[in-house]
N, C-alpha and C positions, 0 to 999 in steps of 0.2 A: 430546612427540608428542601429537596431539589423537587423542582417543578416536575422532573417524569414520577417520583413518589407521592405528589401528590395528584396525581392522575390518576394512578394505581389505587391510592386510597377514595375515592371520588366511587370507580369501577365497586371496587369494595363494598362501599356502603349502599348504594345501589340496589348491586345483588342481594345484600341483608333487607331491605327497604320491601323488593319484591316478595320475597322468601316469606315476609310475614302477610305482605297484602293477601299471597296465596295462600297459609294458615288461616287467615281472616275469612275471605270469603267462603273456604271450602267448610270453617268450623261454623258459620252462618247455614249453610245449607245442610250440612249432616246433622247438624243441633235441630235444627228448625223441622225438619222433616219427623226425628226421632218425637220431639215434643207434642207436633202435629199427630202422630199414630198413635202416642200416648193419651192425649186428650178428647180424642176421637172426631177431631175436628177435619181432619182430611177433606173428607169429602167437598165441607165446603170453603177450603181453600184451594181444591181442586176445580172448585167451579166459577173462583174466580179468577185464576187466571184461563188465557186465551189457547195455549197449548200443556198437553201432556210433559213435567220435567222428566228429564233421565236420570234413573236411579239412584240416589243419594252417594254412594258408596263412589262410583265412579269420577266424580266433580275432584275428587282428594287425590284418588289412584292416581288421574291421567293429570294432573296437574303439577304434582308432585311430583310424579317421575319423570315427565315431561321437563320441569324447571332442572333436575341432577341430570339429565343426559343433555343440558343445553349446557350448562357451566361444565361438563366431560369435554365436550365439543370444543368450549372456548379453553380449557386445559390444553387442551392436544394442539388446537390451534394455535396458540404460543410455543409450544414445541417445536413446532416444524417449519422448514423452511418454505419461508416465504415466496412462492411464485404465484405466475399471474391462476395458474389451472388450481393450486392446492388453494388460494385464497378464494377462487369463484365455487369453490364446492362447499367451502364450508361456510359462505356465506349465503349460497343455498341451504345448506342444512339448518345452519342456525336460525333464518328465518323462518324456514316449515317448523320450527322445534318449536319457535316460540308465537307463530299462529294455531298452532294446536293447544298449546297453554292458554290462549287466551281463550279459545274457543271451549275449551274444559273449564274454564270459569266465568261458563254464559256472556263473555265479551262483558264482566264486569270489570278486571285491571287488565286494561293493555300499555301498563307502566316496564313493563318485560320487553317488547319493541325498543323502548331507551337504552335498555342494558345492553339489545343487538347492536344495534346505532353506534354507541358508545366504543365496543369494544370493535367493531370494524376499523371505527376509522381509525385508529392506530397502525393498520396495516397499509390504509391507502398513501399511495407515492402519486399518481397521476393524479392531477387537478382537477384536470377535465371531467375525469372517471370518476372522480369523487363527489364532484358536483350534482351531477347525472345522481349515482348513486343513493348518494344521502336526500337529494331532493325524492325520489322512489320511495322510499325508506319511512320520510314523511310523510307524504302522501299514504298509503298503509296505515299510518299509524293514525291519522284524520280520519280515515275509514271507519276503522275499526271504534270510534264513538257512534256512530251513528245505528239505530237500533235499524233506520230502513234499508240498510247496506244487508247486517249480519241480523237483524232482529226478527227474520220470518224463520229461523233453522228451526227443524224440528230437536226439540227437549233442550233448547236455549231459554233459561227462566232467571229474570235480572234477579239479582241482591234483595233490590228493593222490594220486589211481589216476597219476599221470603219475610224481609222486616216487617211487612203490612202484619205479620199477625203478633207481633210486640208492641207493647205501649207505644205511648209518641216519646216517651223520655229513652228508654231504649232505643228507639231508632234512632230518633237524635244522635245520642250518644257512638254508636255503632258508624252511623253512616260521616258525624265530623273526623271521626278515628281515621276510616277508610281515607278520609278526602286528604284530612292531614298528611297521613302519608305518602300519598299520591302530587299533592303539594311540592312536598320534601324533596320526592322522588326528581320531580321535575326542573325544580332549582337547582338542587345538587348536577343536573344534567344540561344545564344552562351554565351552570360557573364550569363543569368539564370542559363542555364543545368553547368558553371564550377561554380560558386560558390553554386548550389545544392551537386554538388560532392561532392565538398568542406567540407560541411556540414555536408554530411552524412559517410563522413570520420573522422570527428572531432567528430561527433557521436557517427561512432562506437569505435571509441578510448576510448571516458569518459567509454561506457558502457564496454568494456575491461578492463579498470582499477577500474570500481566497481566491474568486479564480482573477478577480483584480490583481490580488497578489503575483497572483500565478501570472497571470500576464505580462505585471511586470517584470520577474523572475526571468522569465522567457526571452523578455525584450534585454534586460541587461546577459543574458547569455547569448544573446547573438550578438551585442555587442561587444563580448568581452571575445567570444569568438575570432570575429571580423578583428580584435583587437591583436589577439595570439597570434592569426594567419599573419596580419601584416609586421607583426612584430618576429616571427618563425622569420618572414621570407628577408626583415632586414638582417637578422644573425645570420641568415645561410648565404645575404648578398656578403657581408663583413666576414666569415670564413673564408669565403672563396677570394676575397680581397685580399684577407693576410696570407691565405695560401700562396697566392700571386707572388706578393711579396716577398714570401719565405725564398720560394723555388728562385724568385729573380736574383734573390741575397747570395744564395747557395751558388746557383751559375757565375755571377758575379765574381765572388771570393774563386770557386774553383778554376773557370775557364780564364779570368781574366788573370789570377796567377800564374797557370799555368802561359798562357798564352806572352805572357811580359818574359816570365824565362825565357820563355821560344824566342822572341824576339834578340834579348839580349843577346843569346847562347848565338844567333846567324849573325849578329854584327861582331861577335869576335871572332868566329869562324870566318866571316872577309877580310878581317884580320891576317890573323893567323895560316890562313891559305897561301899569300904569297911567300911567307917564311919560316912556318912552320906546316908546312902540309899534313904529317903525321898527328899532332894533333887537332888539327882541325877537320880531322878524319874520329878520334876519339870526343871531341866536342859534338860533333854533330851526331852522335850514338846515345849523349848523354840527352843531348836534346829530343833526342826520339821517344827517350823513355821518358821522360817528364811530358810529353804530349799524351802518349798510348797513358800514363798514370790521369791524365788532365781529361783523356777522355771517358775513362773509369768514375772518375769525382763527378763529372758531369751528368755520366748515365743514376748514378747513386743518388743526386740531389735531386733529379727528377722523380726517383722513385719514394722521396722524402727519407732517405735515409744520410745518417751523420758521414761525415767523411770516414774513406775507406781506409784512412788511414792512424784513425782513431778506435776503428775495428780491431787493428791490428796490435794495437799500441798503446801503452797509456799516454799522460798529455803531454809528460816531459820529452818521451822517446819521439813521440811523432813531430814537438817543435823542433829537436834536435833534426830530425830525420827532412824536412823540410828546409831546414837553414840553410841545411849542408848540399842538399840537392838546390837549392837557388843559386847558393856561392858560387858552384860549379858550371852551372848555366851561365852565370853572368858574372862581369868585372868588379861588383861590389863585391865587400869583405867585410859579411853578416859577422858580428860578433854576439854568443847570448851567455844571460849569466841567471841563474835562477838562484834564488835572498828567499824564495819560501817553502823549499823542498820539506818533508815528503808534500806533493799534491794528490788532498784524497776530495776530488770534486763530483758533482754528480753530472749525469751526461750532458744534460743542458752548460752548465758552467765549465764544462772541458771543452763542449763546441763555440761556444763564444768566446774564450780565451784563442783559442790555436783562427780562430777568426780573423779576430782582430789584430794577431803580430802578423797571418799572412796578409791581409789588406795593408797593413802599415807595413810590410817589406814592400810590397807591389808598388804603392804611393813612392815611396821613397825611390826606386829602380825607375818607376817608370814617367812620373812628374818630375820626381827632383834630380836627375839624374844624379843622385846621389852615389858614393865611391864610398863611403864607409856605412852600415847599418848596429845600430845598438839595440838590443833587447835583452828587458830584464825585466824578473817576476818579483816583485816583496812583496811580504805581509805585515799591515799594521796591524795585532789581531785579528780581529775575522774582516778585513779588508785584503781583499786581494790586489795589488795593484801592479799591472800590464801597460808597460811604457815602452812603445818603440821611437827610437830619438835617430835622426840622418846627419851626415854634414850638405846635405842637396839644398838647391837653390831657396827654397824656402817659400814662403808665401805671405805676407803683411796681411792683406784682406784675401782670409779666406774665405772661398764660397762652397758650402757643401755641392758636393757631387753626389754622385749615384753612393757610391762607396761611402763618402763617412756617414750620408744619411742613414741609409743600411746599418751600418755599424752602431750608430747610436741607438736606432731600434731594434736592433740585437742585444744591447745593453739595460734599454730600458726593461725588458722583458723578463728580464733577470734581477731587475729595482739596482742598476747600477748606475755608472754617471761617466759620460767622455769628457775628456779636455784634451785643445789640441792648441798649438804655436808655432807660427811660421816666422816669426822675426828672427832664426838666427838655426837656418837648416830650418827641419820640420819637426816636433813632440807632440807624440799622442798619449794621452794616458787614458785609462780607465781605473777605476776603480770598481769594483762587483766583492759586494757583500757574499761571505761563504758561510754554506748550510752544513758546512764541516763534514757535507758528503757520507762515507761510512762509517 
């Protein structure tokens, strides 16, 4: 059984406890009066007590209906919601209710004050208030023993002046009944109010250790907070870093291709000027256009967008399209042979391919001044592999530059792999794993 039903049951028995104390004494005083009229003895039981009682009939009415509109009371007041105004009204009512009960039965049980007692403090929340309260409460109920507080009222006639006209085994009998229950009453209202304490100690503890909780809760969300924020600002410094990178990659490949043509395309046109002046007039046209195109790639990779020439073209067409436009520019003589036609890649793996042969033309034209260029596409199954091979001077110890570090991080991006050899001309390979695109 949980400890709020047995507090309920406590309330319970109580109210049964009172219910009969007030049976008791009122069937004392309506019996006793009746017997008295019958026996003709009135008179002088009339004389011996010190005041006039009030009318037999009355002590039952107002007692009785008095105890049904106090437990109405505490009905409704379980009802309703609990504020500080509805709780101080019906904590005024219920005590007028239940000193008029007492007072309708001559201030013999004021065991009915417990049952107010009782059922109040279930609504009380403030400590303070409660304390104050219930100490009032007591007090009243100390009162209410004593005959020289309430004992001068007029037609207040104890129990006992009623049992003086029964034997002594009779009273006896009568007045341990009463006490017993009164007894009962009282215990039963001592084991309520300790395991109420109880309770509200046990209470207030859970709710101590959640706002502990809560504390804690609070504390590690501000640190996990403070955690996200400095972890947010290192991924927004790391985007803007590869961003950096991207865009330098992009200008890189484009400008610096284009710009190596340009170069090549005026040293034959100084050529070509003393002995061929006509085409070194058609030379320097072509050279024009591969700048205004170099300045296009440029404006595009700033905008984060793939080469404008892979817009246009798929990836075979636009390596074709670029060879051919370098060869012309310049004295080497691009040769390409594609081993993995059809190429059905996705846009990432068309821009890192057509990347990497134009960085490995550029290298070869403009480090090694290479005179012949090779490029060629195979596939070991789903490996794509991108080799551009020079007859140019070559390099023993190579040191990355700007370009193949790029280039390799272009390839990792993609879970690919570069390999490169300068002992004899210059070889670049890649190799990049294909996602078989469409």
């Amino acid at each position: 059984m949980k400890d709020s039903e047995t507090l309920h049951y406590f309330r319970v028995i109580m109210k049964n406890i009172n219910f009969i104390l007030i049976l008791l004494v009122s069937s004392v005083v309506v019996v006793t009066t009746l017997r008295l009229s019958w026996s003709l003895g009135a008179r002088d039981f009339l004389n011996m007590l010190e005041r006039v009682p009030r009318e037999p009939w009355k002590t039952p009415l107002y007692s009785i209906s008095g105890y049904a509109l106090l437990l109405l009371l505490m009905a409704v007041h379980a009802r309703t919601v609990n504020t500080n105004l509805s709780f101080a009204c019906f904590a005024l009512l219920e005590a007028a209710v239940s000193l008029w009960i007492i007072w309708a039965l001559n201030f013999d049980v004021n065991a009915v004050w417990l049952v107010v007692i009782a059922d109040l403090m279930k609504y009380w929340s403030n400590s303070k208030t409660k304390i104050t309260s219930v100490g009032l409460l007591f007090l009243v109920y100390v009162l209410t023993e004593f005959d020289v507080v309430f004992g001068g009222n007029e037609g207040v006639v104890s129990m006992q002046a009623y049992l003086s006209y029964y034997n002594s085994s009779v009273r006896m009998y009568l007045s341990a009944f009463k006490s017993i229950l009164a007894s009962v009453n009282n215990l039963i209202f001592l084991f309520y109010m300790t395991l109420l304490i109880r309770l509200q100690v046990v209470e207030n503890e859970r709710v101590q250790l959640l706002n502990q909780q809560l504390d804690r809760a609070n504390s590690q969300l501000r640190e996990a907070n403070v955690r996200l924020q400095n972890q947010a600002s290192m991924v927004e410094k790391m985007a803007q870093t590869r961003e950096r990178n991207r865009l330098a990659r992009e200008i890189h490949d484009t400008l610096g291709h284009s710009l190596t043509s340009i170069i090549a395309g005026i040293d034959a046109c100084l050529t070509l000027e003393e002995y061929e002046p006509g085409r070194a007039k058609e030379q320097l046209q072509l050279i024009s256009d591969v700048a205004r195109r170099g300045m296009t790639e440029v404006r595009r990779s700033v905008n984060a967008l793939r080469p404008d020439v892979l817009e246009q073209a798929d990836i075979e067409d636009a390596l074709r399209r670029m060879i051919r436009e370098t060869g012309l520019t310049s004295s080497a003589k691009i040769h390409f042979e594609n081993g993995a036609s059809p190429l059905e890649l996705d846009e990432d793996e068309e821009e890192v391919v057509y990347r990497i042969v134009q960085e490995g033309i550029t290298n070869a034209i403009r480090h090694g001044r290479a005179s012949e260029v090779w490029v060629s596409l195979t596939r070991d199954y789903n490996i794509l592999i991108v080799q551009v091979r020079d007859n140019g001077t070559g390099c023993e110890n190579v040191k990355k530059g700007f370009g193949l570090r790029h280039m390799a991080e272009r390839i990792r991006m993609i879970n690919g792999t570069l390999e490169y050899d300068g002992s004899d001309g210059f070889v670049i390979t890649a190799k990049i794993p294909i996602r078989w695109g469409k």
